[in-house]
Structure formats: C-alpha cells, structure tokens
Gaussian input, Z-matrix of N, CA and C with variables (Angstrom, degrees):
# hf/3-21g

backbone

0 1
 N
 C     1     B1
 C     2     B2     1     A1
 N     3     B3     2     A2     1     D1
 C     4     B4     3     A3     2     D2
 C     5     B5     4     A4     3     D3
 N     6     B6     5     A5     4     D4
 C     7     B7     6     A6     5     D5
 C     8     B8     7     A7     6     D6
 N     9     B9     8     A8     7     D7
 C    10    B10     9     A9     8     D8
 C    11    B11    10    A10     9     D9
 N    12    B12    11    A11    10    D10
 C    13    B13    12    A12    11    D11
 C    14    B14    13    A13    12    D12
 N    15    B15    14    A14    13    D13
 C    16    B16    15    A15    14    D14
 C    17    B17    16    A16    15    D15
 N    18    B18    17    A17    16    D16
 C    19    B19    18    A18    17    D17
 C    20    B20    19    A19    18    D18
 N    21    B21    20    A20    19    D19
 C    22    B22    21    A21    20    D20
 C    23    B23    22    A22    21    D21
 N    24    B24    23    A23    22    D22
 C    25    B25    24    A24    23    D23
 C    26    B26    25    A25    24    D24
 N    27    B27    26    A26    25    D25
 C    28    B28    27    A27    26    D26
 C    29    B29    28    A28    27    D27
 N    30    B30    29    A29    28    D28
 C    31    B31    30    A30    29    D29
 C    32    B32    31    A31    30    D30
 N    33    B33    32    A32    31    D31
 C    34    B34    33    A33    32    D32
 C    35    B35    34    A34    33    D33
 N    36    B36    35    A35    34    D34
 C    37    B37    36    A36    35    D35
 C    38    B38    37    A37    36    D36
 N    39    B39    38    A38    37    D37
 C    40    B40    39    A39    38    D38
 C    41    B41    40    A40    39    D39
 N    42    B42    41    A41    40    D40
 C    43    B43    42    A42    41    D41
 C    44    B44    43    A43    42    D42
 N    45    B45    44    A44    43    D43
 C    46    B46    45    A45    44    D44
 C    47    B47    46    A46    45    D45
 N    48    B48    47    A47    46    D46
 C    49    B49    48    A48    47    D47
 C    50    B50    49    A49    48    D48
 N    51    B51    50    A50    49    D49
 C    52    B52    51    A51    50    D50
 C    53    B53    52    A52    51    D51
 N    54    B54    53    A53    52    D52
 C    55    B55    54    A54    53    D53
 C    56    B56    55    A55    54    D54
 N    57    B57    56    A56    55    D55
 C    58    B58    57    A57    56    D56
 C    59    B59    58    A58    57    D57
 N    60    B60    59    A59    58    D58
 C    61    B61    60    A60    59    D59
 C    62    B62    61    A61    60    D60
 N    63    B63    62    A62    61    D61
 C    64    B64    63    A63    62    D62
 C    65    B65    64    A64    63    D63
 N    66    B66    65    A65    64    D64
 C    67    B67    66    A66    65    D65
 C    68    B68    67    A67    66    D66
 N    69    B69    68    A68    67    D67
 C    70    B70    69    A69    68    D68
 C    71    B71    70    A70    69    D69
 N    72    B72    71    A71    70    D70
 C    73    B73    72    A72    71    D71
 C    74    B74    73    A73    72    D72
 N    75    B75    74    A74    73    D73
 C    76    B76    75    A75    74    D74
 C    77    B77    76    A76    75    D75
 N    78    B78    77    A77    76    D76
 C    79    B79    78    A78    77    D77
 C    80    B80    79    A79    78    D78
 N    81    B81    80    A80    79    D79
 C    82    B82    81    A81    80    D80
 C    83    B83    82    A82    81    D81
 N    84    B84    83    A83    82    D82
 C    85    B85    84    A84    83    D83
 C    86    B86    85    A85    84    D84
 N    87    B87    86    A86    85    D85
 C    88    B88    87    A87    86    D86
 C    89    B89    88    A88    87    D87
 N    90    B90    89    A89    88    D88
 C    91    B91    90    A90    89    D89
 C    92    B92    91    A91    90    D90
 N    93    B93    92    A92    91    D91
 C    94    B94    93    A93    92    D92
 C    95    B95    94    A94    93    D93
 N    96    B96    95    A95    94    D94
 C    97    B97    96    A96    95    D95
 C    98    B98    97    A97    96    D96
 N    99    B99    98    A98    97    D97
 C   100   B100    99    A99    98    D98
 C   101   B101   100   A100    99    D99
 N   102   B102   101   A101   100   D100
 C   103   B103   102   A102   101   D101
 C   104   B104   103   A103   102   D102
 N   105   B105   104   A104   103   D103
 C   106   B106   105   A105   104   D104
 C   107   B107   106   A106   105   D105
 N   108   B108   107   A107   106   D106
 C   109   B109   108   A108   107   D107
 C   110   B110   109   A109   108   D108
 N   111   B111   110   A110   109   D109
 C   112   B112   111   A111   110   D110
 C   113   B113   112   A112   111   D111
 N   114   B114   113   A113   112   D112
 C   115   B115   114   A114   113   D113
 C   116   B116   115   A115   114   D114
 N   117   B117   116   A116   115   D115
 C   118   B118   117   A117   116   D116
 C   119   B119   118   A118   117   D117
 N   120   B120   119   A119   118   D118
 C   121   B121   120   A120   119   D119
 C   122   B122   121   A121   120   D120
 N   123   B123   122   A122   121   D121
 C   124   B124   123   A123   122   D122
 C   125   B125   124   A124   123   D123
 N   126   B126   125   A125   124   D124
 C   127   B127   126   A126   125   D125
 C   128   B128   127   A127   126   D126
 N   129   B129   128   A128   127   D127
 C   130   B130   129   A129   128   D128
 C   131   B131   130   A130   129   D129
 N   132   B132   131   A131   130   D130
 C   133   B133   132   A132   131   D131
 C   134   B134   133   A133   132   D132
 N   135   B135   134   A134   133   D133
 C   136   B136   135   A135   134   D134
 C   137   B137   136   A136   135   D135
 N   138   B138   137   A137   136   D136
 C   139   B139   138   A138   137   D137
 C   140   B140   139   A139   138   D138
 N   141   B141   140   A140   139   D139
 C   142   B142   141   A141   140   D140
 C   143   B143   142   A142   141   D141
 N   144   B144   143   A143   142   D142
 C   145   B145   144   A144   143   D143
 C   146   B146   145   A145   144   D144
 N   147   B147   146   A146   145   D145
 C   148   B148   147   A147   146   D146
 C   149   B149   148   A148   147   D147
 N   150   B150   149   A149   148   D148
 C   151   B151   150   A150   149   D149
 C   152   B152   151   A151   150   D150
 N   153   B153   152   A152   151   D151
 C   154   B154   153   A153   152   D152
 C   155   B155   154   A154   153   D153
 N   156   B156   155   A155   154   D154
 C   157   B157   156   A156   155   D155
 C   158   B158   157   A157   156   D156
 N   159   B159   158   A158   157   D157
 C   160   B160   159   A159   158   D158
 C   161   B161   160   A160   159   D159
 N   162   B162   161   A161   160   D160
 C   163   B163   162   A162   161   D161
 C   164   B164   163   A163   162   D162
 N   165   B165   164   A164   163   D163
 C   166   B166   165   A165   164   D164
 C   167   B167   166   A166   165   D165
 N   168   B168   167   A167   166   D166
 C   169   B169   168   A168   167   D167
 C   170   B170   169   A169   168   D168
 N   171   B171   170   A170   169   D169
 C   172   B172   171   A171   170   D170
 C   173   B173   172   A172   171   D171
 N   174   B174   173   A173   172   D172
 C   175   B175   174   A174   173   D173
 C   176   B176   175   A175   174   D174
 N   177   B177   176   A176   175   D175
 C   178   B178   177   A177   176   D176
 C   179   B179   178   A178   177   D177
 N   180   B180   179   A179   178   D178
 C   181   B181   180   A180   179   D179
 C   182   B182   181   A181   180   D180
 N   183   B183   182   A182   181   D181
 C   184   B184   183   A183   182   D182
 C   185   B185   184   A184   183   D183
 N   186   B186   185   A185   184   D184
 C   187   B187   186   A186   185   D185
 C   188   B188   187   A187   186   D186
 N   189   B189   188   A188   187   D187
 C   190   B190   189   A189   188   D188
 C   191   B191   190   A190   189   D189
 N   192   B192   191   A191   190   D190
 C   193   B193   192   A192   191   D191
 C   194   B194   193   A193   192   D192
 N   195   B195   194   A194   193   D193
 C   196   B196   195   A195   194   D194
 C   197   B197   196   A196   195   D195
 N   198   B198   197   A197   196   D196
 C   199   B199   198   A198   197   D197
 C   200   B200   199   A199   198   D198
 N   201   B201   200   A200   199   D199
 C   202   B202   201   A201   200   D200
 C   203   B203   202   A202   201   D201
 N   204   B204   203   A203   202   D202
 C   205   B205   204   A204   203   D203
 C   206   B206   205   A205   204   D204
 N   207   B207   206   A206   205   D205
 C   208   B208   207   A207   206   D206
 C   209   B209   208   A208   207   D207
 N   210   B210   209   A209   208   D208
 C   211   B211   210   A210   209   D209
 C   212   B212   211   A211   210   D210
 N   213   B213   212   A212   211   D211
 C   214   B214   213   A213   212   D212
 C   215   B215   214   A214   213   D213
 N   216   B216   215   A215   214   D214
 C   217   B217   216   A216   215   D215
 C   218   B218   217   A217   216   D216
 N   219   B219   218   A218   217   D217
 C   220   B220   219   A219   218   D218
 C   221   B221   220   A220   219   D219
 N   222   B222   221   A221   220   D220
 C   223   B223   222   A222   221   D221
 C   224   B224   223   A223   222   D222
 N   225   B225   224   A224   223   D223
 C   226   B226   225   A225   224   D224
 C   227   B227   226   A226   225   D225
 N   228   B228   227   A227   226   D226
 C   229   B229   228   A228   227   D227
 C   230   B230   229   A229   228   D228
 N   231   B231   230   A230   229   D229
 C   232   B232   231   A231   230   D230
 C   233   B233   232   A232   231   D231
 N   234   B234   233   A233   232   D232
 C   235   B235   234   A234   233   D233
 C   236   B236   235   A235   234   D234
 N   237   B237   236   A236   235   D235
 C   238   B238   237   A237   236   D236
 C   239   B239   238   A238   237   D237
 N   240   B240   239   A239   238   D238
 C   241   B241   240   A240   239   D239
 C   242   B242   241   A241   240   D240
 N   243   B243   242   A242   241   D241
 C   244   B244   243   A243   242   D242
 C   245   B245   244   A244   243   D243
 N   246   B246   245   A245   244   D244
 C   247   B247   246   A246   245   D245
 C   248   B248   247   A247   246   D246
 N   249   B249   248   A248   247   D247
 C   250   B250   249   A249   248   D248
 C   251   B251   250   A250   249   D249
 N   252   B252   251   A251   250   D250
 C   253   B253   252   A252   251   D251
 C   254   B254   253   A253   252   D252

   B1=1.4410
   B2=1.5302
   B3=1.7278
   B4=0.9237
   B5=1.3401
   B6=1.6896
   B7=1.5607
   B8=1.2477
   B9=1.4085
   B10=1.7143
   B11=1.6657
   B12=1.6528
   B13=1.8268
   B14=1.3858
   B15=1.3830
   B16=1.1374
   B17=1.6426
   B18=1.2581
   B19=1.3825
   B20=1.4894
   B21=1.5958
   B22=1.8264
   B23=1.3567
   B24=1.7266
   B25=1.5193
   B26=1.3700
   B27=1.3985
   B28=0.8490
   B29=2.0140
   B30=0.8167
   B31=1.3977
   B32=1.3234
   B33=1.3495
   B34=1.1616
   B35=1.9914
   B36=1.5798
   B37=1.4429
   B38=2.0076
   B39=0.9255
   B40=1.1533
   B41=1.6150
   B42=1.7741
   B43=1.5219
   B44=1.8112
   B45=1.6477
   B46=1.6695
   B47=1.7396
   B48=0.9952
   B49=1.4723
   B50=1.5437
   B51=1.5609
   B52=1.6156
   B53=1.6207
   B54=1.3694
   B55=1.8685
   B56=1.3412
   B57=1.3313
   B58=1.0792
   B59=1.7707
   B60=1.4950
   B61=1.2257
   B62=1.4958
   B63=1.4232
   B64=1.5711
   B65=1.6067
   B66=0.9791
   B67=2.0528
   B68=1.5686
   B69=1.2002
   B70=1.3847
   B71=1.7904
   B72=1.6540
   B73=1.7815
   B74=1.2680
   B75=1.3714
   B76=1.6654
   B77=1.2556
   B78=1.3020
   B79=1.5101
   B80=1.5016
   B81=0.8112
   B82=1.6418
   B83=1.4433
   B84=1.5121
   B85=1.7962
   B86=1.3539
   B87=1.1143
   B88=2.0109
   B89=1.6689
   B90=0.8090
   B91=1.4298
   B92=1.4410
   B93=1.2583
   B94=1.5704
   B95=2.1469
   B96=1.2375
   B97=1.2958
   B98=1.8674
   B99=1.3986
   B100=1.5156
   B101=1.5804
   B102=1.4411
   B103=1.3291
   B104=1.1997
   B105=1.7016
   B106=1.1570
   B107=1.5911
   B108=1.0305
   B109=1.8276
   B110=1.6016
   B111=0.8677
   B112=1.3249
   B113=1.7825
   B114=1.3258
   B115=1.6484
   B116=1.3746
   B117=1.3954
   B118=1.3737
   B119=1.5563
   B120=1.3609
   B121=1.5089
   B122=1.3951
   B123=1.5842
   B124=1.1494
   B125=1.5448
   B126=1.0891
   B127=1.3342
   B128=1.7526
   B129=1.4491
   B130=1.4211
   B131=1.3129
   B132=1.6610
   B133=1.7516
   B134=1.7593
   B135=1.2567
   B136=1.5993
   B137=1.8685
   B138=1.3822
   B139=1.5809
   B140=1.2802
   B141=1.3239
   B142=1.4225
   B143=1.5197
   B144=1.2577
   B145=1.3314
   B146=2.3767
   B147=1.6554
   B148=1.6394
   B149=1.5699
   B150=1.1092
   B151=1.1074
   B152=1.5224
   B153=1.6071
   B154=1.4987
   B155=1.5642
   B156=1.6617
   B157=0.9802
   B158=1.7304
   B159=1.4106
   B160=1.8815
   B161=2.0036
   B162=1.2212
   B163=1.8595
   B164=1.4216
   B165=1.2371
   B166=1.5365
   B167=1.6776
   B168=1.3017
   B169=1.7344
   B170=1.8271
   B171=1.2888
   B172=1.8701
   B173=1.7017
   B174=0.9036
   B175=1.6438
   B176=2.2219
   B177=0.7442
   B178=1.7118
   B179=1.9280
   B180=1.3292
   B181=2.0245
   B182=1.1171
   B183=1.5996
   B184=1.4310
   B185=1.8524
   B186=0.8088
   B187=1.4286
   B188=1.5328
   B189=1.8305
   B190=1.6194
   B191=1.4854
   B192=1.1213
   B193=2.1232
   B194=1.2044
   B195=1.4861
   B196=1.2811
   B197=1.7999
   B198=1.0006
   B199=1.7634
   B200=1.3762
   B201=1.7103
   B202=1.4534
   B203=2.5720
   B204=1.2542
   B205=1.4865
   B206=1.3319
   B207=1.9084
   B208=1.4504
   B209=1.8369
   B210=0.9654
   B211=1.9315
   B212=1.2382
   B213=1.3978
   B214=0.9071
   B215=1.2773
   B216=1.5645
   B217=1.4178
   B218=1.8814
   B219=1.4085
   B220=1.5285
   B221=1.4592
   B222=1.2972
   B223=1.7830
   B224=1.7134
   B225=1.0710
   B226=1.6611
   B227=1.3911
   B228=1.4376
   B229=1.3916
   B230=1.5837
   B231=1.3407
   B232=1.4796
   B233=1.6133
   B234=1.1251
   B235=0.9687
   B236=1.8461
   B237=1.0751
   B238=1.7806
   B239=2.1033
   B240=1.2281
   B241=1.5674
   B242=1.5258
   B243=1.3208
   B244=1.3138
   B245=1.7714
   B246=1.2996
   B247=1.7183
   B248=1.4590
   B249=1.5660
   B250=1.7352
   B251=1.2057
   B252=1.6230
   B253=1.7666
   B254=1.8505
   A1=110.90
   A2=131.88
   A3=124.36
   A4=117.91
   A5=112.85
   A6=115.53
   A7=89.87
   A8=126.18
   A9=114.96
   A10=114.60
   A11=97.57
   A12=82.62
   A13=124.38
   A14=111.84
   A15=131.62
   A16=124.10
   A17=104.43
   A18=134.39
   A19=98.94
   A20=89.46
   A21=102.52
   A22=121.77
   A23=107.21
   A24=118.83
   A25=100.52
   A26=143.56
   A27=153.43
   A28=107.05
   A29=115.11
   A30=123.65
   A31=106.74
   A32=123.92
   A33=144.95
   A34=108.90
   A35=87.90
   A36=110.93
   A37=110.91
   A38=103.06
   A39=109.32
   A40=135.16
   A41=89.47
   A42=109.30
   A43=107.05
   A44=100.16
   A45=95.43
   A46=102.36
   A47=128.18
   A48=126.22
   A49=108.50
   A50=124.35
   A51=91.53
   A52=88.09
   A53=133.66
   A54=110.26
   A55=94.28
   A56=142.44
   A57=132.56
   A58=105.03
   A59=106.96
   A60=115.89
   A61=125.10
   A62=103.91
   A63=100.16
   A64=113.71
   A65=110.01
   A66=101.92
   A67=97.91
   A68=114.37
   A69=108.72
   A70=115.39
   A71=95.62
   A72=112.21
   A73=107.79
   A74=139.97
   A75=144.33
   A76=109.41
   A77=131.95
   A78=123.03
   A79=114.06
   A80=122.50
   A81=132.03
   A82=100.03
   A83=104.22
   A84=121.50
   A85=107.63
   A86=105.29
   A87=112.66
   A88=118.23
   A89=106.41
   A90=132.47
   A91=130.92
   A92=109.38
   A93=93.12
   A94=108.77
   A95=97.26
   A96=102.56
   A97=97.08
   A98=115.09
   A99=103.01
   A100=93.67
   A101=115.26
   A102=139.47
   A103=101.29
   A104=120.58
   A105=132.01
   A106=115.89
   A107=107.79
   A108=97.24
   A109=111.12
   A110=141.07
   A111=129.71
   A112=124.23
   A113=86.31
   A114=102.72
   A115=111.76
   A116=123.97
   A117=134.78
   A118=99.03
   A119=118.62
   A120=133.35
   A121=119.66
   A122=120.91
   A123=142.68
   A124=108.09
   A125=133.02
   A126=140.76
   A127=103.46
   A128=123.32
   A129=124.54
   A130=104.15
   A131=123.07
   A132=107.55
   A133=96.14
   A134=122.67
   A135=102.05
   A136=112.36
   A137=88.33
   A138=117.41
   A139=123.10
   A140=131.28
   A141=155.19
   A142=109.50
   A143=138.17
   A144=124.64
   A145=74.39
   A146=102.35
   A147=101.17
   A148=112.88
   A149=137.96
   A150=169.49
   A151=135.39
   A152=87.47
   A153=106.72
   A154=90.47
   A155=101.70
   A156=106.38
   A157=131.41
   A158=107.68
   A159=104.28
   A160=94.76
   A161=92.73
   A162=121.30
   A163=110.16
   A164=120.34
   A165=150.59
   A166=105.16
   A167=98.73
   A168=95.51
   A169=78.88
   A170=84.21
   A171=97.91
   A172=110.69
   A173=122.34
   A174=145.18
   A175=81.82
   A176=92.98
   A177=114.21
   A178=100.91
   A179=101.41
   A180=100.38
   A181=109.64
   A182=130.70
   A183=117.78
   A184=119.12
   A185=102.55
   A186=123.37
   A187=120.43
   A188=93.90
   A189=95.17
   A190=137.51
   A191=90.61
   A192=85.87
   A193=107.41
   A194=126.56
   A195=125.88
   A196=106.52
   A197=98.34
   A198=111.13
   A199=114.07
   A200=114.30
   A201=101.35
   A202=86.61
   A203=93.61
   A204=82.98
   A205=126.56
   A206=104.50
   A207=98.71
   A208=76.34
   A209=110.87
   A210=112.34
   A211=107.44
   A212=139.36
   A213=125.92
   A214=105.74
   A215=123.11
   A216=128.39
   A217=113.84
   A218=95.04
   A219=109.81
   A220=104.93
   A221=108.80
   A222=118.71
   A223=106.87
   A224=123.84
   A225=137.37
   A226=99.77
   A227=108.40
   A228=101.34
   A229=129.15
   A230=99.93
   A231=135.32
   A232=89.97
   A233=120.08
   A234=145.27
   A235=108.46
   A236=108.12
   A237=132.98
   A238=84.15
   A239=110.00
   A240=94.84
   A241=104.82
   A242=128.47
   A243=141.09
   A244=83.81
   A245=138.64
   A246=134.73
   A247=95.83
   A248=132.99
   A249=103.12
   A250=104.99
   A251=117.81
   A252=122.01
   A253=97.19
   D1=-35.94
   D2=-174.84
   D3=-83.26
   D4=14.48
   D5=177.17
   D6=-91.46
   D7=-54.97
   D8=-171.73
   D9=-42.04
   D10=-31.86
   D11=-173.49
   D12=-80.83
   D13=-29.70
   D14=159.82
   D15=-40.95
   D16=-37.77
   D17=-166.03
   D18=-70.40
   D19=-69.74
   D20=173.24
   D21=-34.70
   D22=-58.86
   D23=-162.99
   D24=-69.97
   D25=-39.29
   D26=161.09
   D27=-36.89
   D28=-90.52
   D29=167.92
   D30=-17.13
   D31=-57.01
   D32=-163.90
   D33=-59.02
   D34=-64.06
   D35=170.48
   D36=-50.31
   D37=-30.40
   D38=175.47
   D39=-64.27
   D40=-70.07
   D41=154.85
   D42=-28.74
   D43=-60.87
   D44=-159.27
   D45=-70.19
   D46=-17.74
   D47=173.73
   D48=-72.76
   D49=-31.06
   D50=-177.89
   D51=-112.16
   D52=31.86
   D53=144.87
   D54=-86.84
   D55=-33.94
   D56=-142.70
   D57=-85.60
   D58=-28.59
   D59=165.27
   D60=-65.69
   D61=-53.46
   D62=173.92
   D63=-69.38
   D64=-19.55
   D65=162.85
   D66=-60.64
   D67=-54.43
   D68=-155.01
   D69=-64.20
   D70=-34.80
   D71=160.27
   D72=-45.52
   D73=-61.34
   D74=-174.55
   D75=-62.19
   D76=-13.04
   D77=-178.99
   D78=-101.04
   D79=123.10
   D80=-171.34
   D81=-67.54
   D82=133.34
   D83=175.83
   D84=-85.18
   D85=148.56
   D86=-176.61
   D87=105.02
   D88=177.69
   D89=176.70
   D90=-101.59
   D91=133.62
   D92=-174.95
   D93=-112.21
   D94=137.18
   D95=-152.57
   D96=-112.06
   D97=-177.29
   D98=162.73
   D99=-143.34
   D100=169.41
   D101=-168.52
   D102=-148.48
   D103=129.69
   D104=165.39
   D105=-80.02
   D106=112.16
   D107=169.52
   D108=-121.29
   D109=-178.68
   D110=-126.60
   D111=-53.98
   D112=55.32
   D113=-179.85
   D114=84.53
   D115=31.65
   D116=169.93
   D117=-133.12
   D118=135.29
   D119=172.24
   D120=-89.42
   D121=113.02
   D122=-167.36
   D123=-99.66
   D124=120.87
   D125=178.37
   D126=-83.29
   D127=146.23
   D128=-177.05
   D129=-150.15
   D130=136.16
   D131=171.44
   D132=-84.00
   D133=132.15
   D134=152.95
   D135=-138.36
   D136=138.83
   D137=178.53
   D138=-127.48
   D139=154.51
   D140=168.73
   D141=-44.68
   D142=131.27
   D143=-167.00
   D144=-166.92
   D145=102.89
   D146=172.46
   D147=66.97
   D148=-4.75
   D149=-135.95
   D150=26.09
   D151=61.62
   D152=-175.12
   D153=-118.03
   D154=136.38
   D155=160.52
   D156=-81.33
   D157=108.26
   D158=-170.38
   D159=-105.23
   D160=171.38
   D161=-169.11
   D162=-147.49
   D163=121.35
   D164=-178.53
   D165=-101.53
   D166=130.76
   D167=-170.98
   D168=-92.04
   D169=159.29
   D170=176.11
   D171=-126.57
   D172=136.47
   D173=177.54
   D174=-49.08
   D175=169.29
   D176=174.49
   D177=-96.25
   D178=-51.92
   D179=171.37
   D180=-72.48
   D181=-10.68
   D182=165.98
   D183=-78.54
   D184=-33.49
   D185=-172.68
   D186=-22.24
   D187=-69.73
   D188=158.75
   D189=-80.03
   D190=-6.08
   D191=162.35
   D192=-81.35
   D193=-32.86
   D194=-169.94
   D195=-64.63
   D196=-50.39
   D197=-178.06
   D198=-59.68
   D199=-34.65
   D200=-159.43
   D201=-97.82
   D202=-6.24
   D203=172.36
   D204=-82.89
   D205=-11.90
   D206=-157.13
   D207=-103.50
   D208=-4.00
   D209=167.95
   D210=-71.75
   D211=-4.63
   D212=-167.02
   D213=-121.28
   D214=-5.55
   D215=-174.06
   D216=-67.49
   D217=-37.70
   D218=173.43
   D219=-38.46
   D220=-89.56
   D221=-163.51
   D222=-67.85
   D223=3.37
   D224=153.03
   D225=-63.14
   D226=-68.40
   D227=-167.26
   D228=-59.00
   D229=-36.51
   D230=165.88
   D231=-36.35
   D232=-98.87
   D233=-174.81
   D234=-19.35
   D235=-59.32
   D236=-170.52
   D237=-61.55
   D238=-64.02
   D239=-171.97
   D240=-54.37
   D241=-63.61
   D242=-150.37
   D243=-51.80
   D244=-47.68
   D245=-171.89
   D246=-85.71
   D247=-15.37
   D248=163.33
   D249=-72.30
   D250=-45.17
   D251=-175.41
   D252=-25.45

C-alpha cells in the first residue's frame, strides 16, 4: 500500500513541476529598463538571448504587465526548486 502513495505523491510532484514550468515559459526573462531619446523616456525589455545582449521597445500600456510578470518570475522559480527538492 505504501508504494501506491508514494506513487501518487510522486506523480503529483511532477504534475506541479511542469505547470510550474510552463508559467515560468510565459513570463518574459530580463529587465525592463528606460532610455531617454530626445528628451522623452522610452521603456525597453532587455535580456540575454546566446549571449548577446538584445532590447524590445515596449508600448507604454505594456509596461506594467510586463514589470509586475517578470516580478513574478522570482517566487516561480522558488517554487520550481522547492518541488525538485
């Protein structure tokens, strides 16, 4: 009987490792920074991509979803070790 539970939790542990991954796939890596260009402030995501650094111009209504998603990548990750543990 204590293989079935094992079995389960296991399974279980699993499941929660790849939602927790594909959340973490949907959230964009990097930082979002701003740049002044001719005295107007431009918001940009930029991240590591081969190890070049590239920059995405961002809409002004994108801005804060972008920020409060890539806030959320932290305790995702958190999360993703604590279910390999």
């Amino acid at each position: 009987m204590r293989y079935f539970e094992l079995l389960k939790e296991y399974k279980d542990l699993l499941h929660a490792d790849v939602q927790l991954r594909t959340q973490l796939q949907a959230i964009p890596k990097g930082y979002v920074t701003t740049k002044k260009i001719a005295g107007k402030d431009y918001c940009y995501l930029q991240y590591t991509v081969q190890g070049k650094k590239k920059s995405e111009y961002l809409r002004e209504e994108d801005v804060a979803s972008i920020r409060h998603a890539i806030a959320q990548r932290e305790p995702l990750k958190e999360q993703v070790e604590k279910v390999r543990k």
